[in-house]
N, C-alpha and C positions, 0 to 999 in steps of 0.2 A: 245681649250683654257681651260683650270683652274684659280681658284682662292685659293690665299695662303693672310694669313691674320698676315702679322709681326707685333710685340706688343713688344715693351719697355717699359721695367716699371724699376725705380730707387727708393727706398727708402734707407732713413737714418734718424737716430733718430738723435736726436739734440746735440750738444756737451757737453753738463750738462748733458746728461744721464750717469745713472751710470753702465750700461750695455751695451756692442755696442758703446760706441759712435760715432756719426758722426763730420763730419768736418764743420759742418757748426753749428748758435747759432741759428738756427730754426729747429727743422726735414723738412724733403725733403719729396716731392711725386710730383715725375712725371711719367706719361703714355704718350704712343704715341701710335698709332692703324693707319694701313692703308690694303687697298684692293687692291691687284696685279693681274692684268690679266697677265697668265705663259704659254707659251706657251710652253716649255721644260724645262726640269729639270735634274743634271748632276750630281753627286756623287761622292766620291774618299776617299779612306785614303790614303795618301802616305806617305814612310818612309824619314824621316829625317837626312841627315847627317850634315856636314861641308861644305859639294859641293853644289851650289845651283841647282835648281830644279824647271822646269816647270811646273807649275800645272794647266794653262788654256794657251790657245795658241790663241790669236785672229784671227789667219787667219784660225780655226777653225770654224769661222761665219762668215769673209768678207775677200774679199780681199783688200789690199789695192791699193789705186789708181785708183782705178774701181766706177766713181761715180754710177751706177748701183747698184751697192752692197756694199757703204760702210755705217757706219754707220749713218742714221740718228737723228740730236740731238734731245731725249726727246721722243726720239719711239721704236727708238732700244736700248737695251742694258738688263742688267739685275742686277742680285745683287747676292754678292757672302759672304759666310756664313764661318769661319775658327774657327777651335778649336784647340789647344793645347793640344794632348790627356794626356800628363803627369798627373797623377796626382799635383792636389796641394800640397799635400802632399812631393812633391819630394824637396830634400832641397836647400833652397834657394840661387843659383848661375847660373852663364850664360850660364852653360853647357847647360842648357837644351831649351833656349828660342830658339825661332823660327822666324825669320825675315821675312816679306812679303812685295814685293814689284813691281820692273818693271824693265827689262831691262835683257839683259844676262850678268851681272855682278854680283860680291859680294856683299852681302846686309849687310855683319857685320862690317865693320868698320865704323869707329866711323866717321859720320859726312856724311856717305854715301846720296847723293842726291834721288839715287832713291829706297830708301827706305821708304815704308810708314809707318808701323809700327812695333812691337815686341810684340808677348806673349808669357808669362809667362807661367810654368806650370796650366794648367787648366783654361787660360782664354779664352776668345772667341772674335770675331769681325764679325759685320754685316754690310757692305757696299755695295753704287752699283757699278757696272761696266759698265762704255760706247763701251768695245767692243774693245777700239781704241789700247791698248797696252796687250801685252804677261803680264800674272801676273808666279812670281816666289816665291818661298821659300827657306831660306836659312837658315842651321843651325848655332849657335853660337859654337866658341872653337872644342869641339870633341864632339858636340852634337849626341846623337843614341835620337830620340824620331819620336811620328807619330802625323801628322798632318791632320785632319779630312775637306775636302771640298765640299762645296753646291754651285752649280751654280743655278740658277731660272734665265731664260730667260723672258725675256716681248716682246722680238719681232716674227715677223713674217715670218722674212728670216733667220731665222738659221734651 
């Protein structure tokens, strides 16, 4: 086992500033720190089109149906890391966003259930994962862009 040590930090200056300003009438400062016991760790860039795209496959750590090896809640699972490699820089329209979400269906239309979220050129997201479903990716319009992933496991049975 390894230890990996995730740290969120948020700032913003206060809305009356007159450089940056932020959205709120106070500045911001929040951290968050935590220690992960990892027991495997997974990696990927994959290219992005219009078609969606498997990017972790859960019966790659359990089967399901099998209480032997399914996931345990709060012991098994892990967290999973996604970047938008576009630059920021790239202009601003949906061509380039990138959908992530669950299920073997379409993640771009509008209202789509199992979609969790969207990034944008150049942002990022860090959530965990129970294990329990397929995670996907799906490009918006005629998206060409790459999508950057980190799996960090905390269990024992994969």
């Amino acid at each position: 086992m390894g230890i990996i040590k995730p740290t969120l930090s948020l700032t913003a200056n206060a809305s009356s500033a007159t450089t940056e300003a932020g959205p709120l009438s106070f500045a911001l400062t929040l951290s968050a720190t935590d220690s992960l016991d990892i027991t495997e760790v997974g990696s990927k860039i994959v290219d992005i089109t219009s078609t969606h795209l498997l990017v972790w496959d859960a019966s790659d750590y359990f089967t399901a149906g099998s209480p032997a090896t399914s996931p345990a809640f709060g012991v098994d699972g892990g967290f999973m890391y996604f970047k938008n490699l576009l630059s920021e820089n790239t202009p601003a329209d949906t061509a380039h966003d990138i959908c992530i979400g669950t299920g073997n269906a379409d993640l771009d239309g509008v209202g789509e259930a199992n979609r969790f979220f969207t990034l944008q050129p150049g942002e990022f997201a860090w959530m965990p994962w129970d294990l329990c479903q397929d995670i996907y990716a799906d490009g918006l319009e005629t998206n060409a862009s790459a999508l950057e992933c980190w799996l960090f496991l905390r269990t024992g049975t994969a």
